[in-house]
C-alpha positions as CSV (number, residue, x, y, z in Angstrom):
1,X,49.1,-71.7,-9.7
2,X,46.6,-70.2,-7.0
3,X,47.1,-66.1,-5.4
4,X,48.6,-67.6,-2.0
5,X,51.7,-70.0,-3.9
6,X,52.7,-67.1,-5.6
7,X,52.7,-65.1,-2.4
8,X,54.7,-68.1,-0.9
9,X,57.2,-68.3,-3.8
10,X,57.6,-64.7,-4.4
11,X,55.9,-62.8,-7.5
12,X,58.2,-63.1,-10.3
13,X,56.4,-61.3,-13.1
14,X,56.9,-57.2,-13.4
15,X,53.4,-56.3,-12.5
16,X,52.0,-57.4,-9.2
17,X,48.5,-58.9,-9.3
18,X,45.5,-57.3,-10.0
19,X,45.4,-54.0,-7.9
20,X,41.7,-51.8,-7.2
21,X,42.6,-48.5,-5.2
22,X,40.0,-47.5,-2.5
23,X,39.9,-43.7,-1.8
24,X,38.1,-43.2,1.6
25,X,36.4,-39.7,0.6
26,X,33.3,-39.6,3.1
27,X,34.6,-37.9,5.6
28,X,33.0,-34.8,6.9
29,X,36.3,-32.0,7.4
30,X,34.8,-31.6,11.0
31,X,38.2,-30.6,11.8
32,X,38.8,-28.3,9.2
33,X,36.7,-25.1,10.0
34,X,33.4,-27.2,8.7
35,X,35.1,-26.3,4.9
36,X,35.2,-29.1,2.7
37,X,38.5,-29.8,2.4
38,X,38.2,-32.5,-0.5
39,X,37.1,-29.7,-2.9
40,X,39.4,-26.5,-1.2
41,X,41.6,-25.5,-4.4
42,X,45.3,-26.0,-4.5
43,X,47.0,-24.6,-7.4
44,X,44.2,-25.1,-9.7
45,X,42.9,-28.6,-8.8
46,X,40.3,-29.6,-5.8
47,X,42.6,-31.6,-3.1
48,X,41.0,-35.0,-4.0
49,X,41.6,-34.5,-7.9
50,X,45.3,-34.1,-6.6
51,X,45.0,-37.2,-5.0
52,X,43.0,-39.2,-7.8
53,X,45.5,-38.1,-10.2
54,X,48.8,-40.2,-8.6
55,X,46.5,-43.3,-8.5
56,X,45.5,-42.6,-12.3
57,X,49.4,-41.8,-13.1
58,X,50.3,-45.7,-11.5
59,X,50.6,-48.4,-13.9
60,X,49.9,-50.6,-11.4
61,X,46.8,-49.5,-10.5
62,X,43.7,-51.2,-12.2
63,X,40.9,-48.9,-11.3
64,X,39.6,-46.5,-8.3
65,X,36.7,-46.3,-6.6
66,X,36.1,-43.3,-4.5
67,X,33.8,-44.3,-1.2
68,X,32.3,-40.6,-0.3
69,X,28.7,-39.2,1.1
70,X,25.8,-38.9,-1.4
71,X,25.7,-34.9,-1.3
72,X,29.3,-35.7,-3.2
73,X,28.3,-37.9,-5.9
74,X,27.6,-35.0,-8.4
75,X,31.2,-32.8,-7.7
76,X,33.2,-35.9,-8.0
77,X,31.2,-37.5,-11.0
78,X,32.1,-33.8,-12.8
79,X,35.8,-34.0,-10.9
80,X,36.6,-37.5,-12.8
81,X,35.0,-36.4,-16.4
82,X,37.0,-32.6,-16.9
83,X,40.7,-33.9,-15.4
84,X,40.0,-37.8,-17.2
85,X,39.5,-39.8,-14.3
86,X,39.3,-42.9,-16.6
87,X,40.5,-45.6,-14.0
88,X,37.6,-44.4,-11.1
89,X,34.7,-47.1,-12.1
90,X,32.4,-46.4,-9.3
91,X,32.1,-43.6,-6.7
92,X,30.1,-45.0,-3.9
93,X,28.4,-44.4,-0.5
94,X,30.6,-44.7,2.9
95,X,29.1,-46.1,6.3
96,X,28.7,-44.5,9.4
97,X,32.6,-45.6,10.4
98,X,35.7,-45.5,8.1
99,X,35.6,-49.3,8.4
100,X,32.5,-49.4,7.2
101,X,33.6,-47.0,4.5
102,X,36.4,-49.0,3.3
103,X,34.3,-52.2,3.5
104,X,31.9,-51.1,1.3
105,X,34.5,-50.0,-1.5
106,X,36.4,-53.7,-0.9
107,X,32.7,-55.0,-1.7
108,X,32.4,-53.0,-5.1
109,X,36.1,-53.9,-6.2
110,X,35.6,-56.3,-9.6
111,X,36.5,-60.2,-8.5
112,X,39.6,-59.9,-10.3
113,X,41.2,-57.9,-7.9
114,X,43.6,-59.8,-5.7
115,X,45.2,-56.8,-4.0
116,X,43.4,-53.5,-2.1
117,X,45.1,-49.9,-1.5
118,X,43.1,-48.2,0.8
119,X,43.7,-44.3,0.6
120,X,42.9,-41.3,2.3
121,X,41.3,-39.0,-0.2
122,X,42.8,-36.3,1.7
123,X,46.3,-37.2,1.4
124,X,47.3,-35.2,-2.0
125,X,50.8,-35.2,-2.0
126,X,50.8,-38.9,-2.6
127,X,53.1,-40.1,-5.5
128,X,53.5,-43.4,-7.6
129,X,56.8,-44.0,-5.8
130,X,55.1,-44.8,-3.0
131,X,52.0,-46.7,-4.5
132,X,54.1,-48.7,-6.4
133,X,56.5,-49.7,-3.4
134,X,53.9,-50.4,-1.4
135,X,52.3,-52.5,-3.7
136,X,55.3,-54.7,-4.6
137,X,55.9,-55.2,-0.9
138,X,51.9,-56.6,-0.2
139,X,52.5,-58.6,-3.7
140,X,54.9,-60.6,-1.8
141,X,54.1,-60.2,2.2
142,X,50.2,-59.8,1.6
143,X,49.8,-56.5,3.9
144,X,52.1,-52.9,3.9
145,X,51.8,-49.7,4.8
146,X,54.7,-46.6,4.0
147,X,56.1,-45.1,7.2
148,X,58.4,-42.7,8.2
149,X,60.2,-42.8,11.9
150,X,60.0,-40.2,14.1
151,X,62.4,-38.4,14.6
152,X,61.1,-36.2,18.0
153,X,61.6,-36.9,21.3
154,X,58.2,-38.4,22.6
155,X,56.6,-38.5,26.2
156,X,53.8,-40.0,27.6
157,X,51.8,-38.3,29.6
158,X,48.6,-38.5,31.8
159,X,46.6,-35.9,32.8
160,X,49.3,-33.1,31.4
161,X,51.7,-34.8,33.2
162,X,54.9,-36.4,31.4
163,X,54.9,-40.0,32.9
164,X,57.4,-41.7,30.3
165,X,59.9,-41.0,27.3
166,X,59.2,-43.6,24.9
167,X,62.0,-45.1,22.7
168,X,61.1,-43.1,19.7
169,X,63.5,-45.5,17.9
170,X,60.9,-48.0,17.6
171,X,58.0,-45.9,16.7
172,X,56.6,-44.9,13.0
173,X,54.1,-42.7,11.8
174,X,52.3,-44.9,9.7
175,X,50.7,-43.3,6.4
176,X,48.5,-44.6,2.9
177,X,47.9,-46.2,1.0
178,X,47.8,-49.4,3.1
179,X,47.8,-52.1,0.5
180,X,46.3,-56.0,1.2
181,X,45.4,-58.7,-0.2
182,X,42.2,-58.4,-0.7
183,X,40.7,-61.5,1.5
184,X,42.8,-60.8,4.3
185,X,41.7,-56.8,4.4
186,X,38.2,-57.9,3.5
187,X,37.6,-60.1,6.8
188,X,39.9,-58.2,9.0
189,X,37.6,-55.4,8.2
190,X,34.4,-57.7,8.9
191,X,36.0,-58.7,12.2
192,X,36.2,-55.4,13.9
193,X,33.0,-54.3,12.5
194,X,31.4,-57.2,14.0
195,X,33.2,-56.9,17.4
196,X,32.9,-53.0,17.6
197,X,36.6,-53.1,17.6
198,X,37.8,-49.6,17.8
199,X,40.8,-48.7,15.0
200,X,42.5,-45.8,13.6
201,X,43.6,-47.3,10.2
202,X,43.3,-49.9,8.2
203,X,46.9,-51.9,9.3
204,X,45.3,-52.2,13.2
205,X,42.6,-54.4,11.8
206,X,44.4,-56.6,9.9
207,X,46.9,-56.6,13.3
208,X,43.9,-58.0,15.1
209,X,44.2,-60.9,13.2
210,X,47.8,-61.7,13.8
211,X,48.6,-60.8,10.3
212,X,52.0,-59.0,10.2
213,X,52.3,-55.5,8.2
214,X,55.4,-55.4,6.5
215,X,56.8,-51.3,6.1
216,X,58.1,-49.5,3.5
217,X,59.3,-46.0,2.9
218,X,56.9,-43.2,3.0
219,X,57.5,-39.6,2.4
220,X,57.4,-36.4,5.5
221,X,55.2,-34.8,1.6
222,X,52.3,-37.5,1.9
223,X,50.9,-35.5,4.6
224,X,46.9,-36.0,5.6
225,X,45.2,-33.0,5.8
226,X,43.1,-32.6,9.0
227,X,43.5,-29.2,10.1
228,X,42.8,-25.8,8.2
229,X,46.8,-25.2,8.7
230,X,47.5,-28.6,7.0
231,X,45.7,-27.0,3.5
232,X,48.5,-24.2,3.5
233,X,51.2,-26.7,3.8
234,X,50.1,-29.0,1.0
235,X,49.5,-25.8,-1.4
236,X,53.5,-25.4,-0.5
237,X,54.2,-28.9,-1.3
238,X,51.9,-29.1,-4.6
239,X,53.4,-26.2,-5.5
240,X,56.0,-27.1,-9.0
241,X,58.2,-24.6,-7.8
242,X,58.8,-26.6,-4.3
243,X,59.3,-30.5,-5.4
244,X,62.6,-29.9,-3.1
245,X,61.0,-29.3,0.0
């Protein structure tokens, strides 16, 4: 039975197909005091070793590859040999755009791999919950994201001026790891390289192509870390004593 009649029917076996995690790493912390915020310390582990270590801790992960700049290759290469990184095969170079980033990982994923979750490296508060809803809902609708709603009220505004309150009921702040299948990712991807489309994740390419991106529940934890503030609050929220929060 081929990939796309088992989408159609529904996967009925436990473990969704074969699943290679992309962890877009080659980013340059420009927003984050120039430090690099993949390697700042958080209760004793770099931010990406927190993050590698909920796609290592999945079952229903097969392997990683990290996409990253060359100056990184050496740090992460150590990263993945003292906390037993087994599942990262390759650590590779990133492109000038995230797109191009994520392509290149897609590229190096092994043939067998019928499904893509593309991660920020910078999200460490990730857990396997998520991953493994996320994948069970792209097993069976091909593309998903988590999300949470938001809950404040939002304006829109031009020039400093609010010119609309949007119906935040409809509106969700859209997280990783965006999982695909991995033909559709891999030529939505190709498309807006190609055009010069502009996106700002993953799901807006494959939205380009008319392909529908089914939601799932993220987590107000699985925060992305973009500004020097954002460190302190993960270090709260990596902290044991705060799994609460």
């Amino acid at each position: 039975m081929s990939f796309f009649s088992i989408m159609q029917n529904g996967y009925k076996s436990k473990k969704p197909p074969a699943c290679t995690a992309v962890i877009a790493a080659a980013g340059i912390s420009k927003r984050c005091r120039g430090e690099d915020k993949l390697f700042y310390n958080i209760n004793g582990k770099p931010v990406l070793a927190h993050t590698l270590e909920a796609f290592q801790n999945c079952e229903l992960i097969d392997d990683i590859i990290v996409v990253t700049r060359e100056e990184r290759y050496e740090s992460i290469g150590e990263l993945c040999l003292e906390y037993g990184f087994n599942k990262v095969s390759k650590v590779i170079k990133g492109g000038l755009t995230r797109p191009e980033s994520v392509i290149n990982g897609i590229y190096a994923a092994s043939s067998k791999a019928r499904l893509i979750a593309v991660h920020d490296g910078a999200r460490p508060c990730i857990d396997t919950d998520i991953i493994e809803r996320t994948m069970n809902k792209a097993a069976k609708y091909h593309a998903a994201a988590p999300a949470v709603a938001i809950t404040s009220t939002t304006k829109k505004a031009e020039d400093g001026v609010i010119i609309e309150t949007v119906d935040r009921n409809t509106l969700y702040e859209i997280q990783t790891p965006q999982i695909f299948k991995t033909e559709i990712i891999k030529g939505a991807l190709t498309n807006v390289i190609r055009k010069e489309i502009d996106i700002t994740d993953d799901c807006m390419a494959v939205e380009v192509l008319g392909v529908p991106v089914h939601l799932t529940d993220g987590s107000r934890r699985n925060i992305k870390i973009t500004q020097s503030e954002d460190l302190l609050i993960a270090e709260a929220l990596l902290n044991p004593g705060n799994q609460e929060i």
